[in-house]
DOBA-851879 format. One record per atom (N, C-alpha, C): x negated, y negated, z negated; residue in three letters; atom name. Coordinates in steps of 0.1 Angstrom, whole numbers, m for minus. Atoms other than C-alpha are relative to their C-alpha. Layout:
! residues N
[[X,Y,Z],'ALA','CA']
...
This chain:
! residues 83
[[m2,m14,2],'UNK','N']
[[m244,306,200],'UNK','CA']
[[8,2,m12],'UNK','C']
[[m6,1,10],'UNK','N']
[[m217,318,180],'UNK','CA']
[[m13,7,m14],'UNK','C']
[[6,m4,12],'UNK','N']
[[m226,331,142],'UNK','CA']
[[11,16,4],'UNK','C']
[[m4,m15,0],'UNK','N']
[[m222,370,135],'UNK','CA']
[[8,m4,m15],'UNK','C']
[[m11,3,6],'UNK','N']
[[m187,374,117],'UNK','CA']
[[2,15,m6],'UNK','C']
[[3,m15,6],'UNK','N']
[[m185,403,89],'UNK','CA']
[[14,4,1],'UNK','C']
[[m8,m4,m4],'UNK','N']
[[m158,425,96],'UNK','CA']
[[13,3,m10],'UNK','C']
[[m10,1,12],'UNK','N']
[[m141,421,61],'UNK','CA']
[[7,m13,0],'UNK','C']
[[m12,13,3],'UNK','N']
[[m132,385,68],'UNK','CA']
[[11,m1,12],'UNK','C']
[[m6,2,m12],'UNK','N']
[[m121,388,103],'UNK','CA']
[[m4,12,14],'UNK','C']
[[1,m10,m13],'UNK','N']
[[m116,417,135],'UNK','CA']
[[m1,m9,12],'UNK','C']
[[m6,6,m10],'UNK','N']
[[m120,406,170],'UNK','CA']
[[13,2,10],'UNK','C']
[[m13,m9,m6],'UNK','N']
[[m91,412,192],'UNK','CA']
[[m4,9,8],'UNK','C']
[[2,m15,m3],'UNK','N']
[[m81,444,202],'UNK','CA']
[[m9,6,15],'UNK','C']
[[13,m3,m17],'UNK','N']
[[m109,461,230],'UNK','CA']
[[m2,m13,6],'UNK','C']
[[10,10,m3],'UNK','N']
[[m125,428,233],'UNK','CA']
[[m14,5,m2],'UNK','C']
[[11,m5,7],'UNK','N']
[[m162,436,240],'UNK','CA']
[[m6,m10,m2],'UNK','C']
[[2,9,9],'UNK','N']
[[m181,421,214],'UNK','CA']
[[m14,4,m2],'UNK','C']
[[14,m11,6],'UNK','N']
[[m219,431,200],'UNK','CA']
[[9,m1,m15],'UNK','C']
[[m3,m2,15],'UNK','N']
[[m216,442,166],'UNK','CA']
[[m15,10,m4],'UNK','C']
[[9,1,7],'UNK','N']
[[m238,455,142],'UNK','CA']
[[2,16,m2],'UNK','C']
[[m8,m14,2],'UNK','N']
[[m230,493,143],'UNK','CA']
[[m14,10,m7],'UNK','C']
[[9,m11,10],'UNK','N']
[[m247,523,123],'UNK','CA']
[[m1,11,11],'UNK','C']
[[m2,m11,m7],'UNK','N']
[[m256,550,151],'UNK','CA']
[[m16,3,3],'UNK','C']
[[14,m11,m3],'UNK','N']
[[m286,577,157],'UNK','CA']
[[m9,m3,m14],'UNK','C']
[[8,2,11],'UNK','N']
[[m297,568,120],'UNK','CA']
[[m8,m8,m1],'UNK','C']
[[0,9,5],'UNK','N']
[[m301,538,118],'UNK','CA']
[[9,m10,5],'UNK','C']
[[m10,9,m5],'UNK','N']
[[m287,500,120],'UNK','CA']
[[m6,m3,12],'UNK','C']
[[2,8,m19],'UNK','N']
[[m285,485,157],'UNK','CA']
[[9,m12,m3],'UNK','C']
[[m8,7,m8],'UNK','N']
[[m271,454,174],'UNK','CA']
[[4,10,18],'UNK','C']
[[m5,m1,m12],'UNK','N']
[[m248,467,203],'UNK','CA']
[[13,m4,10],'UNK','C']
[[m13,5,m6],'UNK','N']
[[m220,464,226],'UNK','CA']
[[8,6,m5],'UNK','C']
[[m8,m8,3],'UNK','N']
[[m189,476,213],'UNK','CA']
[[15,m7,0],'UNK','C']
[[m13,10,2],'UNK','N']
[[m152,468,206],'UNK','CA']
[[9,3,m8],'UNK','C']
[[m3,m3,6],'UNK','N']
[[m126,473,183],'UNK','CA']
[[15,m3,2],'UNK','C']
[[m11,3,m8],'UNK','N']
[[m90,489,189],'UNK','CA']
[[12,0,m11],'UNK','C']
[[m9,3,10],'UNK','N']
[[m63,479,166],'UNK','CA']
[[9,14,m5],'UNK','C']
[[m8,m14,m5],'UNK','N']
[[m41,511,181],'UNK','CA']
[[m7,9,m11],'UNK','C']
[[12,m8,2],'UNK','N']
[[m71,533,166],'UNK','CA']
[[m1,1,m14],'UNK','C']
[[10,4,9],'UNK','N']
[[m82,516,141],'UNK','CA']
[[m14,5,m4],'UNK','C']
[[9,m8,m1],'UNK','N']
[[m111,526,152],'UNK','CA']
[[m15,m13,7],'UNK','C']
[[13,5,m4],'UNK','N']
[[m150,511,163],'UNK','CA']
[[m10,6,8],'UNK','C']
[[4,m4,m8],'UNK','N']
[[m161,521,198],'UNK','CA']
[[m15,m7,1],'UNK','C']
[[14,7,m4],'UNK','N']
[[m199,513,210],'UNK','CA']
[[m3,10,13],'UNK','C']
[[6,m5,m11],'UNK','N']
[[m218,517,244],'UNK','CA']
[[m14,6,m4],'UNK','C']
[[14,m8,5],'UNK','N']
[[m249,544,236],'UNK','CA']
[[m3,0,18],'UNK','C']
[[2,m6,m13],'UNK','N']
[[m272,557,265],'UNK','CA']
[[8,16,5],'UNK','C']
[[m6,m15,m4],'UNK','N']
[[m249,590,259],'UNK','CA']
[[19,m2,3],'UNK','C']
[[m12,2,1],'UNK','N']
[[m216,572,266],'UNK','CA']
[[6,m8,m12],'UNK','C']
[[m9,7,9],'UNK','N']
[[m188,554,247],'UNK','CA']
[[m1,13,m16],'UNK','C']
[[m3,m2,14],'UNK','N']
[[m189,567,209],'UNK','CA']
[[1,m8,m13],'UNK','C']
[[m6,6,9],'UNK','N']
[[m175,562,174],'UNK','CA']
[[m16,m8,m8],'UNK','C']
[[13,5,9],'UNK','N']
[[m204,542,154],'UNK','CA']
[[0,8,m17],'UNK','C']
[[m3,m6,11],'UNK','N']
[[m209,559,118],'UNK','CA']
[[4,m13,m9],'UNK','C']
[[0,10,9],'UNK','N']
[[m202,523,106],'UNK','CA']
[[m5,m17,6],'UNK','C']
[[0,7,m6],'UNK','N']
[[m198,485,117],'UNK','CA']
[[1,m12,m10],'UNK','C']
[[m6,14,9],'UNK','N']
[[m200,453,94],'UNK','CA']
[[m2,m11,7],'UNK','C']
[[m5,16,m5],'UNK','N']
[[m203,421,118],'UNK','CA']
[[0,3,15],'UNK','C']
[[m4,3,m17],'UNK','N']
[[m195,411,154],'UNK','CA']
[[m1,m14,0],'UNK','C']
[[m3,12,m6],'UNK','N']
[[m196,384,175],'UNK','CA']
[[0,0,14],'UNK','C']
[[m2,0,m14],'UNK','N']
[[m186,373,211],'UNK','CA']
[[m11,1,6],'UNK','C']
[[10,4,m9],'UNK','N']
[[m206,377,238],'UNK','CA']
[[m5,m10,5],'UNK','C']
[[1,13,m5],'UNK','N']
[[m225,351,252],'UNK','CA']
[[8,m4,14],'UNK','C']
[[0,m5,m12],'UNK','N']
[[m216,335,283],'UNK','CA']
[[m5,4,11],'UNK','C']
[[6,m10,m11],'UNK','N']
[[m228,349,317],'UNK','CA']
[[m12,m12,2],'UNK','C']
[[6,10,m10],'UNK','N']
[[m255,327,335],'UNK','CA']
[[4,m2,9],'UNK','C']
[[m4,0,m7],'UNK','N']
[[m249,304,354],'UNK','CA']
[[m1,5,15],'UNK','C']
[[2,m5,m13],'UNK','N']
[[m247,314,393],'UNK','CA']
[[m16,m8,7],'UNK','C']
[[10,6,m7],'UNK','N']
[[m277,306,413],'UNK','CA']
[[0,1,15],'UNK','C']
[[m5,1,m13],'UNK','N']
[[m279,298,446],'UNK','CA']
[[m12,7,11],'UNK','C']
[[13,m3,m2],'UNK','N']
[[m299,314,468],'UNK','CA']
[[m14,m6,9],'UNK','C']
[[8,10,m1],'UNK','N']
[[m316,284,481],'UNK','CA']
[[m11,m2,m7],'UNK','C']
[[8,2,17],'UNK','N']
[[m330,279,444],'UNK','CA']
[[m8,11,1],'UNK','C']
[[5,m13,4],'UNK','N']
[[m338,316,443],'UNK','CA']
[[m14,m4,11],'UNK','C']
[[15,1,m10],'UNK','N']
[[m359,312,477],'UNK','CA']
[[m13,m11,m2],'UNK','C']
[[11,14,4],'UNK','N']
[[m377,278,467],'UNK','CA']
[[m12,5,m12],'UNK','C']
[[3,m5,12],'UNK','N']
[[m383,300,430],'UNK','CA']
[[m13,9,6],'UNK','C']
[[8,m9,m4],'UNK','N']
[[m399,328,450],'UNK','CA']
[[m15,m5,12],'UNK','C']
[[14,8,m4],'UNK','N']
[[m424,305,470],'UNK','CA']
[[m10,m7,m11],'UNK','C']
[[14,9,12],'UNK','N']
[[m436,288,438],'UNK','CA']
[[m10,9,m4],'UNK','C']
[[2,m16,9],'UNK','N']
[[m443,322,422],'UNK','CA']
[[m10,6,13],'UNK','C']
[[6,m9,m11],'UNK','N']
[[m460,335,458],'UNK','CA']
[[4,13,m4],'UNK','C']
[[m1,m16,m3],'UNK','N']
[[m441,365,458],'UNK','CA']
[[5,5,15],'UNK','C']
C-alpha cells in the first residue's frame, strides 16, 4: 500500500483520481478526489456531487481493483456459506 504523500512535496498528475485528505462539511475526511493543473484547483466526490474541498494536504493512489473472480469460485463460495 502506497504511503499518503503531503501535497507540499509532490501533486499527483493532472485529474488523476487519487484519495486525499480533504477539508469538507467541517471537518477532515479521507476521499476520492483529483487534482487539475489547468485549475489549479482540488476537486472531491461528496454525496452532493463533484465539489471544491475547503482544503487538501496529502494524497495517495488508489489501490488496485480486486482481482476478477470467477464465477465458479463465487458458486463453490456460496455453497460453503449455505446461502
Amino acid at each position: 500500500m502506497s504511503e499518503w504523500i503531503s501535497v507540499k512535496d509532490r501533486l499527483p498528475e493532472s485529474q488523476a483520481d487519487v484519495l486525499v485528505v480533504a477539508f469538507w462539511h467541517e471537518r477532515w475526511q479521507t476521499m476520492m478526489g483529483w487534482h487539475s493543473d489547468m485549475g489549479k484547483k482540488w476537486r472531491v466526490i461528496t454525496p452532493h456531487g463533484e465539489r471544491e474541498p475547503g482544503g487538501v494536504t496529502h494524497w495517495m493512489p488508489l489501490p488496485d481493483p480486486p482481482k476478477a473472480v470467477s464465477y465458479t469460485h463465487l458458486r463453490a463460495h456460496e455453497t460453503e456459506l449455505h446461502l
